[in-house]
LONUGU-518721 format. One line per field, with one value per residue: x, y, z of N, C-alpha, C in turn; residue number from 1. Coordinates in pm, whole numbers, plus 32768, in hexadecimal, padded with zeros to 4 digits. Each point is the difference from the previous one (the first is absolute). Layout:
! LONUGU-518721
nxx c(X/...)
nyy c(Y/...)
nzz c(Z/...)
caxx c(X/...)
cayy c(Y/...)
cazz c(Z/...)
cxx c(X/...)
cyy c(Y/...)
czz c(Z/...)
i c(NUM/...)
! end
This chain:
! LONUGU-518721
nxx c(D0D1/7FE6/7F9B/7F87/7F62/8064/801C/7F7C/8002/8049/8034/7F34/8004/8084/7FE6/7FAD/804D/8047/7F96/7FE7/8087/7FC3/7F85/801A/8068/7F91/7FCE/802A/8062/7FC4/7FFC/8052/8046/7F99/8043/802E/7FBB/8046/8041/7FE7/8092/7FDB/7FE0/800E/7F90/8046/7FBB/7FDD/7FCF/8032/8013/7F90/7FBA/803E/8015/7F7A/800E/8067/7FCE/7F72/8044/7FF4/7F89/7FF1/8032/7FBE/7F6A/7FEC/8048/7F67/7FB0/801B/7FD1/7FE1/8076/8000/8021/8051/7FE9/7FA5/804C/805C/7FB8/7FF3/8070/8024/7F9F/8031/8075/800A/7FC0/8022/8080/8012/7FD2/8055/803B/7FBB/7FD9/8073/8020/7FAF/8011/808B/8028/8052/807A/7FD6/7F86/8031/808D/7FAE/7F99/8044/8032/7FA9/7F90/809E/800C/7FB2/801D/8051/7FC5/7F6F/8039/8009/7F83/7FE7/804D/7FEE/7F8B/8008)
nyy c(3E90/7FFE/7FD2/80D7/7FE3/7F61/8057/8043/7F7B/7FF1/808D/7FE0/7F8C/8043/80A6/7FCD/7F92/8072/8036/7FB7/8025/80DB/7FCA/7FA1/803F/809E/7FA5/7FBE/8066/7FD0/7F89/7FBE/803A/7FC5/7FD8/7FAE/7FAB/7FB8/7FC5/7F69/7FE4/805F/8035/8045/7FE6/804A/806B/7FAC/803C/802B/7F91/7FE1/805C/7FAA/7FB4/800D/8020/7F76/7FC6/8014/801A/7FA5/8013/8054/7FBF/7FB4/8025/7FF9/7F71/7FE0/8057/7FF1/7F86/7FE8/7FCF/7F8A/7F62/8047/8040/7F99/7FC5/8095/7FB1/7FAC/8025/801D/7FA7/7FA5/8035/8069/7F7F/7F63/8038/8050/7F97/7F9C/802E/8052/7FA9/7FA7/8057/8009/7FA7/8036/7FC6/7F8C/801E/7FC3/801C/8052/7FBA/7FBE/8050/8070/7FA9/7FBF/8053/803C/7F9D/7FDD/8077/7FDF/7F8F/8016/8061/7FBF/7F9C/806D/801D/7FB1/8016/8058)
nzz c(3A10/8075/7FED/7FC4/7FE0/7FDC/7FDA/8005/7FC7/7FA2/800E/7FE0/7FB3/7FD0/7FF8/7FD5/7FBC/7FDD/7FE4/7FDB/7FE9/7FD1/8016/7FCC/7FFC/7FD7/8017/8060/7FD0/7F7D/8015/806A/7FA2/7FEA/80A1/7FA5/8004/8030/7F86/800E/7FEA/7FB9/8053/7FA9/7F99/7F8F/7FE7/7FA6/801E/805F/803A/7FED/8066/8069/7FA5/7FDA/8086/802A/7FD5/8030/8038/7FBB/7FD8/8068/8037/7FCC/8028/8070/7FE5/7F9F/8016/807B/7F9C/807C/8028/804C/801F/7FFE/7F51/8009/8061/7FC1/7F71/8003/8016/7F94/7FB3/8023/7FD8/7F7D/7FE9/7FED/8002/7F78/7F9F/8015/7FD3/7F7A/7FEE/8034/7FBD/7FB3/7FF6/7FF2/7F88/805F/8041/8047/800D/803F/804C/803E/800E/8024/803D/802B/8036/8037/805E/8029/7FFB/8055/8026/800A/8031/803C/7FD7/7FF7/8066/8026/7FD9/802C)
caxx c(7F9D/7F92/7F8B/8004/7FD9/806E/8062/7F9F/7FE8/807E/7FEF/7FDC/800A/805E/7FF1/7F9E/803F/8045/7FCE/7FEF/806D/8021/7F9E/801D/8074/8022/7F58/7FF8/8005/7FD1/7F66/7FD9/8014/7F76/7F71/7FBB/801B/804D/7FB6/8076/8012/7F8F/7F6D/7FC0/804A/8040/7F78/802C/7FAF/8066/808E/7FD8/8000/80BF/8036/7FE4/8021/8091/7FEB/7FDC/8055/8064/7FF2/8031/80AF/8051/7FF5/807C/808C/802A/801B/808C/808F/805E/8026/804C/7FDB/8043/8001/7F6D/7FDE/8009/7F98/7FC6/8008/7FE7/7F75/7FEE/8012/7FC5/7F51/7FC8/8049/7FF7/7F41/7FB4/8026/7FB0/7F77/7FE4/7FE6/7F84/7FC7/802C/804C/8097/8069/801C/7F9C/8019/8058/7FE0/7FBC/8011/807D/7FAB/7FEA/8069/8058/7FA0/8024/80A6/7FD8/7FC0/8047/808D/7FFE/7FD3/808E/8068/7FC0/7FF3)
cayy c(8027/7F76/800C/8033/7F95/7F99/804C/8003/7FAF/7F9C/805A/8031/7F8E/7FFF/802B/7FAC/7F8A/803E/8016/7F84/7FD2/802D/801B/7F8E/800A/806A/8007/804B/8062/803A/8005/8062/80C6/800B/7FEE/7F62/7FAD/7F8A/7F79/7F94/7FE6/7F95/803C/8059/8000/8064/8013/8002/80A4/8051/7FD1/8028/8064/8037/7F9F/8081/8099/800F/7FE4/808E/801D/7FD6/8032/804E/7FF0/7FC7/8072/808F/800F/7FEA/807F/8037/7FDC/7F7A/7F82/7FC4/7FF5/8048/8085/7FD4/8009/8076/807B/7F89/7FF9/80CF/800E/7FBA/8072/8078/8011/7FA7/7FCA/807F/8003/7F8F/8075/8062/7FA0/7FB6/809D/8037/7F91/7FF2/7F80/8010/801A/7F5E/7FCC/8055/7FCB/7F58/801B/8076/7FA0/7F98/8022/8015/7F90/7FE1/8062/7FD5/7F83/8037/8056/7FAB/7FB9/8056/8042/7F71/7F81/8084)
cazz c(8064/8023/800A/803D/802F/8052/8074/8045/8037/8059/806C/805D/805B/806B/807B/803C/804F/804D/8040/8057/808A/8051/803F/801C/803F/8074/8007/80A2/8025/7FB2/805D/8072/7FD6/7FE8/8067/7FFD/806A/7FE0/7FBC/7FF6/7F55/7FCB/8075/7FC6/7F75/8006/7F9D/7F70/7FCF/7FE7/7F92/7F4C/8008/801E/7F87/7FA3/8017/7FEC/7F47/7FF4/8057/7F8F/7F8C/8042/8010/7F5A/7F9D/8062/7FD9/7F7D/7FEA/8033/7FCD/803D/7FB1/8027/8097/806B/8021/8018/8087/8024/7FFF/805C/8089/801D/7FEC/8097/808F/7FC5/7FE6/8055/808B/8058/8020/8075/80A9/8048/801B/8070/808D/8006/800A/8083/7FC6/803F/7F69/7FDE/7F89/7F73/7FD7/7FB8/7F5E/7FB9/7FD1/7F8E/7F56/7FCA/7FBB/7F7D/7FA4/7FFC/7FB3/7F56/7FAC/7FFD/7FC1/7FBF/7FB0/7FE0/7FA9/7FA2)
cxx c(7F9D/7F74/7FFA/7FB2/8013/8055/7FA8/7FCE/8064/8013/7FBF/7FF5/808A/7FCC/7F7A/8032/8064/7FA4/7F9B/8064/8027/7FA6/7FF8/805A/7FD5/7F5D/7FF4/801D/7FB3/7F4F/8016/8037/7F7B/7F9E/7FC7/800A/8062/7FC4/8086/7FF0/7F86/7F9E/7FB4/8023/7FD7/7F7F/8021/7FE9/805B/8079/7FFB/7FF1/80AD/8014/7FBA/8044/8097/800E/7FF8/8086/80AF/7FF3/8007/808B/8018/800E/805F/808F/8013/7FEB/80A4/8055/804E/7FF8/8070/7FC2/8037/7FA6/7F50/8001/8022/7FA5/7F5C/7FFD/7FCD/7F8F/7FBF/7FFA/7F9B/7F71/7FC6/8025/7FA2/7F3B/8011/8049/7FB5/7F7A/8030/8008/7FA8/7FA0/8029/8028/807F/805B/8029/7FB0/802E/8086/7FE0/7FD8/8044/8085/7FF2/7FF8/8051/802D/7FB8/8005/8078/8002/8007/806C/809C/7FD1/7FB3/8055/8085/7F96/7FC8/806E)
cyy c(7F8E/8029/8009/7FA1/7FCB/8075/803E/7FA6/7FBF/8080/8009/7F42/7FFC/8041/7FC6/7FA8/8045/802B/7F8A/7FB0/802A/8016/7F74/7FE3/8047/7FD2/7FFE/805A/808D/8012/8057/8072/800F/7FE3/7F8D/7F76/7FC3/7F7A/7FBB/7FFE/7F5A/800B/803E/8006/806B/8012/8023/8089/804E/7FD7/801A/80A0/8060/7FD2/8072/8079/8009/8016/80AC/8054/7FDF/8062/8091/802F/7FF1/8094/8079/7FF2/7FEF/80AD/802B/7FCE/7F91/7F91/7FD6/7FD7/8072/8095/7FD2/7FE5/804F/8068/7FCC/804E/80B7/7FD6/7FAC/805D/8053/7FE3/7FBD/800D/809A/8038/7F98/804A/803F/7FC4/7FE3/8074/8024/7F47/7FDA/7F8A/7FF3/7FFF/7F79/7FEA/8098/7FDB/7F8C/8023/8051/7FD8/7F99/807A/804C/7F9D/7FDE/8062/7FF3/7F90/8037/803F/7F9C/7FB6/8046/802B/7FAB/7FE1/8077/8009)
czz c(8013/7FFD/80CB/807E/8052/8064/8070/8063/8078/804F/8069/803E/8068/8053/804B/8062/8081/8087/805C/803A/805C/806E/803D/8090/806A/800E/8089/801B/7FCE/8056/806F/7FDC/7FCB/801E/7FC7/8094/7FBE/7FF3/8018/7F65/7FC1/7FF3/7F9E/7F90/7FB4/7F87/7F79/7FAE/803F/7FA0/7F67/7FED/7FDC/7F98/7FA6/800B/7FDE/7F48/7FCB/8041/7FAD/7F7A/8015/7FF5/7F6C/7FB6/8017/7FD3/7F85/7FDD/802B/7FD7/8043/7FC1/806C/809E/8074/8021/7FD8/8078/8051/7FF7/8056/80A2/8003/8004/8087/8075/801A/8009/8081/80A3/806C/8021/8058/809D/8018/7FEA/807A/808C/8002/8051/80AD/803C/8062/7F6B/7FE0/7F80/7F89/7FB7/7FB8/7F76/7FAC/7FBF/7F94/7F74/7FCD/7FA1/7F52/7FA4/7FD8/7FA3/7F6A/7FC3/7FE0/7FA8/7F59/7FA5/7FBB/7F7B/7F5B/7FA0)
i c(1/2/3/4/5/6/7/8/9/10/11/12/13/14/15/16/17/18/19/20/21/22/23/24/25/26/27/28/29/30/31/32/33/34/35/36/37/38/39/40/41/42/43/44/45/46/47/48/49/50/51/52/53/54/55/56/57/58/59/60/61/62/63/64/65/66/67/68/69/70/71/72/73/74/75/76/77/78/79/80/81/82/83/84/85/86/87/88/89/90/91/92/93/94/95/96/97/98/99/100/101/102/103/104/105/106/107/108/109/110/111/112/113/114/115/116/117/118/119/120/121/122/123/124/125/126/127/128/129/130/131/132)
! end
């Protein structure tokens, strides 16, 4: 077994990094599903306080997950990013729908995100479960 710790970590820094390619990638589209103006790439540099903020919360968000499959017992990359995804689906996917309805959010910005913080549960639990 690895130190619980290092697995926390390296979890919530993947889904971190994960999550800065994927916003990376979808960041125009991600703005105007949120009523942002449009910036030329460059234009605007990106504010260090949330990023440290997301980087705490994914960690916190690891130890979470760690704790959830070390009770249930998982062990293995497959059936951690299976249980990853019940918990993706099941918590995150299904409060950022019903936040972005009530917000009145397009399904663009509820697909962009609600997808993101699936994945990152998917992440965690894949790399969670492989390192247990």
């Amino acid at each position: 077994m690895h130190n619980p710790f290092v697995v926390i970590l390296l979890a919530g820094l993947a889904a971190w990094l994960f999550g800065a390619a994927w916003y990376t990638t979808l960041g125009a589209p991600w703005q105007r599903a949120h009523g942002f103006p449009p910036c030329e790439p460059g234009q605007r540099k990106m504010p260090v306080i949330p990023l440290v903020v997301c980087f705490v919360g994914e960690v916190v968000m690891a130890a979470v997950v760690y704790q959830t499959l070390d009770h249930l017992g998982v062990v293995g990359a497959g059936f951690g990013a299976i249980a990853g995804l019940t918990l993706g689906v099941g918590f995150l996917l299904t409060s950022t729908v019903i936040n972005h309805q009530f917000q009145q959010k397009p399904w663009a910005a509820t697909l962009i995100d609600g997808v993101h913080w699936t994945a990152v549960v998917v992440i965690q639990g894949a790399i969670i479960g492989a390192l247990v």
